[in-house]
N, C-alpha and C positions, 0 to 999 in steps of 0.2 A: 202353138205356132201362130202368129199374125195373116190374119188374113188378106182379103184386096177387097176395097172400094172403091165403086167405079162414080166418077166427079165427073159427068157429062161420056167426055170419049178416054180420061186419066186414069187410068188404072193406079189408085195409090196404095200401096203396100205390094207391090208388082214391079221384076224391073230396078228401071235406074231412080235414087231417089228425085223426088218431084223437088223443082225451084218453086217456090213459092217469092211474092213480093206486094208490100201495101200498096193501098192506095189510102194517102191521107191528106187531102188537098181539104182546108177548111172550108169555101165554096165547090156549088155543085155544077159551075162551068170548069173549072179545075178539076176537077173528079171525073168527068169526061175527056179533059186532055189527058189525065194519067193514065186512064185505060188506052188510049192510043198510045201510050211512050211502053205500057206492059204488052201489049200484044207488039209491038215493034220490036221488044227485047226476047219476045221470043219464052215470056213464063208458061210454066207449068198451070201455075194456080195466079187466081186475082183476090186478096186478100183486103176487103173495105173495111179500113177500121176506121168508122159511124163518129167515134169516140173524139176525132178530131175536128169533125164537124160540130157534133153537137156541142163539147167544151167553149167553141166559139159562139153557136149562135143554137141553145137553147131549143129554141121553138122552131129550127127548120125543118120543113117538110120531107123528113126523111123516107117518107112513104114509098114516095113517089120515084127516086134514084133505083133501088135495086132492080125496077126492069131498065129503067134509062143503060144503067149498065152493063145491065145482062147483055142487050141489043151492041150495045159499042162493045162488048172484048168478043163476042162473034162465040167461035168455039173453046174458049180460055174457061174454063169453071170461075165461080163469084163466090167467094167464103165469106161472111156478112159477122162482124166482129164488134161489140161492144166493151171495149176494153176498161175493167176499174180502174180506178187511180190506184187503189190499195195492192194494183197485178201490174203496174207501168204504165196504165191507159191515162185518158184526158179528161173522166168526168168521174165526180164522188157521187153515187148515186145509192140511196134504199134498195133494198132486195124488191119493192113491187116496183119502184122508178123504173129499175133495170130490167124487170117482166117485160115494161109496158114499152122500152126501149126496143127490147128483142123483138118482140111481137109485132110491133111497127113494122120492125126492117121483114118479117116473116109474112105480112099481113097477103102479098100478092104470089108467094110463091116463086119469084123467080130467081131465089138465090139456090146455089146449089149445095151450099152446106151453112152453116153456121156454129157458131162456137158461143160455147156457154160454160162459164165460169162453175168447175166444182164447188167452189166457196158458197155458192146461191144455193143453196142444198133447198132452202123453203121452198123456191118457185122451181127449181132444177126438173120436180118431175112433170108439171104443167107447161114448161117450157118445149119438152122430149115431146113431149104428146101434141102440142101445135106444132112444131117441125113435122112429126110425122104424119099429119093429117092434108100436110101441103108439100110433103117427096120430096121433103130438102133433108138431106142428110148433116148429123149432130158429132160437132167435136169438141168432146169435152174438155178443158182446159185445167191447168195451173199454173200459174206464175209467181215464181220468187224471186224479188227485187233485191233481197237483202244476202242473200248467201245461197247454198250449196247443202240439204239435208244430206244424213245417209242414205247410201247406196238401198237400203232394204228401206226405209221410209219413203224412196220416191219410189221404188217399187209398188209398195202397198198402196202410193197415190193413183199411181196406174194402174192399179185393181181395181179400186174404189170406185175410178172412172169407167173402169168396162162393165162394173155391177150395173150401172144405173142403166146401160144401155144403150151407151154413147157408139156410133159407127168406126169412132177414131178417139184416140186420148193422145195428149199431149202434155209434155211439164217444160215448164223452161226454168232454169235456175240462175243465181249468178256467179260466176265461178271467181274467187277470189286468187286462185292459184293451179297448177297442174294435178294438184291432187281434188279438187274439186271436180276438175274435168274428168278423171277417173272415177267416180264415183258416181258422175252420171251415166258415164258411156257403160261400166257395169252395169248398172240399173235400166237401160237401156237393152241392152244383148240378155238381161233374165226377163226382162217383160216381153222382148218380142218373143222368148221361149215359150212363154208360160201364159199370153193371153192370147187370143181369138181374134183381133181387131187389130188395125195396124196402129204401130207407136210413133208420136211423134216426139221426140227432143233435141235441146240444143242449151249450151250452156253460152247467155251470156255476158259480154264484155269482153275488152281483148283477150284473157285468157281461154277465155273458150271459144274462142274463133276456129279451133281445131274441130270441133264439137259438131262444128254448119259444114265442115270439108270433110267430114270422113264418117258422118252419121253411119251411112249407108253399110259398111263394117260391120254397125255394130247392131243393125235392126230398124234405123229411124227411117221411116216411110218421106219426111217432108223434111227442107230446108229452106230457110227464108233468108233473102237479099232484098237488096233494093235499086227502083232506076231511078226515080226523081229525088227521092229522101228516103231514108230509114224510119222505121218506128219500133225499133230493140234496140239498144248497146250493139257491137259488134256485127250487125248486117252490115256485107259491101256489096259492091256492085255486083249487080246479077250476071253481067258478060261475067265477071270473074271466078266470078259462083260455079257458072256452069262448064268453065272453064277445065275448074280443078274435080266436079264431081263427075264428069266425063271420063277425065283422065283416072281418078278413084275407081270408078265402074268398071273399064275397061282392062285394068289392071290388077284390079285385087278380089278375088273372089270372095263372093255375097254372102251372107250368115246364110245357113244351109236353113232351103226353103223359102229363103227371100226370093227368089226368083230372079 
């Protein structure tokens, strides 16, 4: 059964599921107005995906943002995300580029979680071990851009991801049809069965738009929207987001022990 971790004051895997939403402004005066437009929308999570900056400019001083932003979203948690191209993101990077990427944004401590690509398997454990040595909590990811695995394959992803030690696992897939969307939301309601850690998924593109509204059914701890712009297929707007997983929560009873 899926646990809870706690993101500042967010209890994730507790409760109603968390809105999550980016911030992907390619400058870093931009990236400070977004954090004001997410704490104004009222998110759950503050999601920097780095990925958008760095794709534009290389050698910006990424260092130096995650407290800048820590300070501007106030009491919003900071999830600090380096997304590949090869999972949806904006930069094509080597497995140590992408160490030295993480590490960066990890260097001062003030984000409150971070996400780290299962695919990195060579740096994955060195990565877990600097997160841990600065109390930022690790979520481990996967992303597929091209389709929708079986229901027992993305399961096994989300074991793979609890083995290493990850606080939170996550898969996103692309759902080409309704049955693709069943095939995650099963894989979804047997992993929050059967792991220790809260799950997160979502399938997207417009098919699985259903996937971000009714996670919470089936086990998924987070949903992601967006206020200024998207960075998935299928995020909408987070008024609306929270709109309908309010309305979800308060009317459909929770996978027993979700809380």
């Amino acid at each position: 059964m899926s646990g809870v971790v706690l993101l500042r004051d967010v209890p994730v895997g507790e409760g109603r599921v968390k809105v999550a939403a980016p911030l992907c402004s390619t400058d870093p005066a931009g990236l400070l107005e977004e954090a004001d437009h997410l704490v104004a929308a009222g998110v759950d999570i503050a999601e920097w995906r780095a990925d958008h900056l760095l794709g534009v400019h290389p050698d910006a001083p990424v260092g130096a943002l995650p407290a800048a932003l820590h300070a501007r979203l106030g009491g919003t948690p900071l999830l600090l995300t380096v997304r590949s191209a090869g999972e949806g993101g904006r930069v094509d990077l080597t497995d140590d580029q992408y160490a030295t990427a993480v590490t960066t944004l990890l260097q001062d401590g003030a984000g409150d979680a971070v996400d780290v690509e299962l695919a990195r398997g060579s740096v994955l454990p060195d990565l877990l071990a600097g997160a841990r040595e600065r109390g930022v909590r690790v979520l481990v990811s996967s992303h597929d851009v091209v389709g929708t695995p079986p229901a027992a394959e993305i399961v096994d992803r989300l074991a793979a991801m609890a083995a290493t030690g990850a606080d939170i696992v996550k898969v996103a897939v692309t759902a080409r049809g309704p049955r693709d969307v069943l095939a995650l939301l099963e894989a979804t309601l047997t992993a929050h069965d059967d792991l220790a850690v809260p799950v997160v998924t979502m399938a997207m593109g417009p098919a699985g738009l259903v996937s971000r509204l009714c996670g919470e059914v089936f086990g998924s701890a987070v949903t992601f929207g967006a206020v200024d712009r998207p960075s998935a297929p299928g995020q909408i707007d987070v008024g609306r987001l929270r709109d309908v997983v309010g309305l979800v929560h308060g009317h459909i009873a929770p996978v027993e022990g979700a809380g």
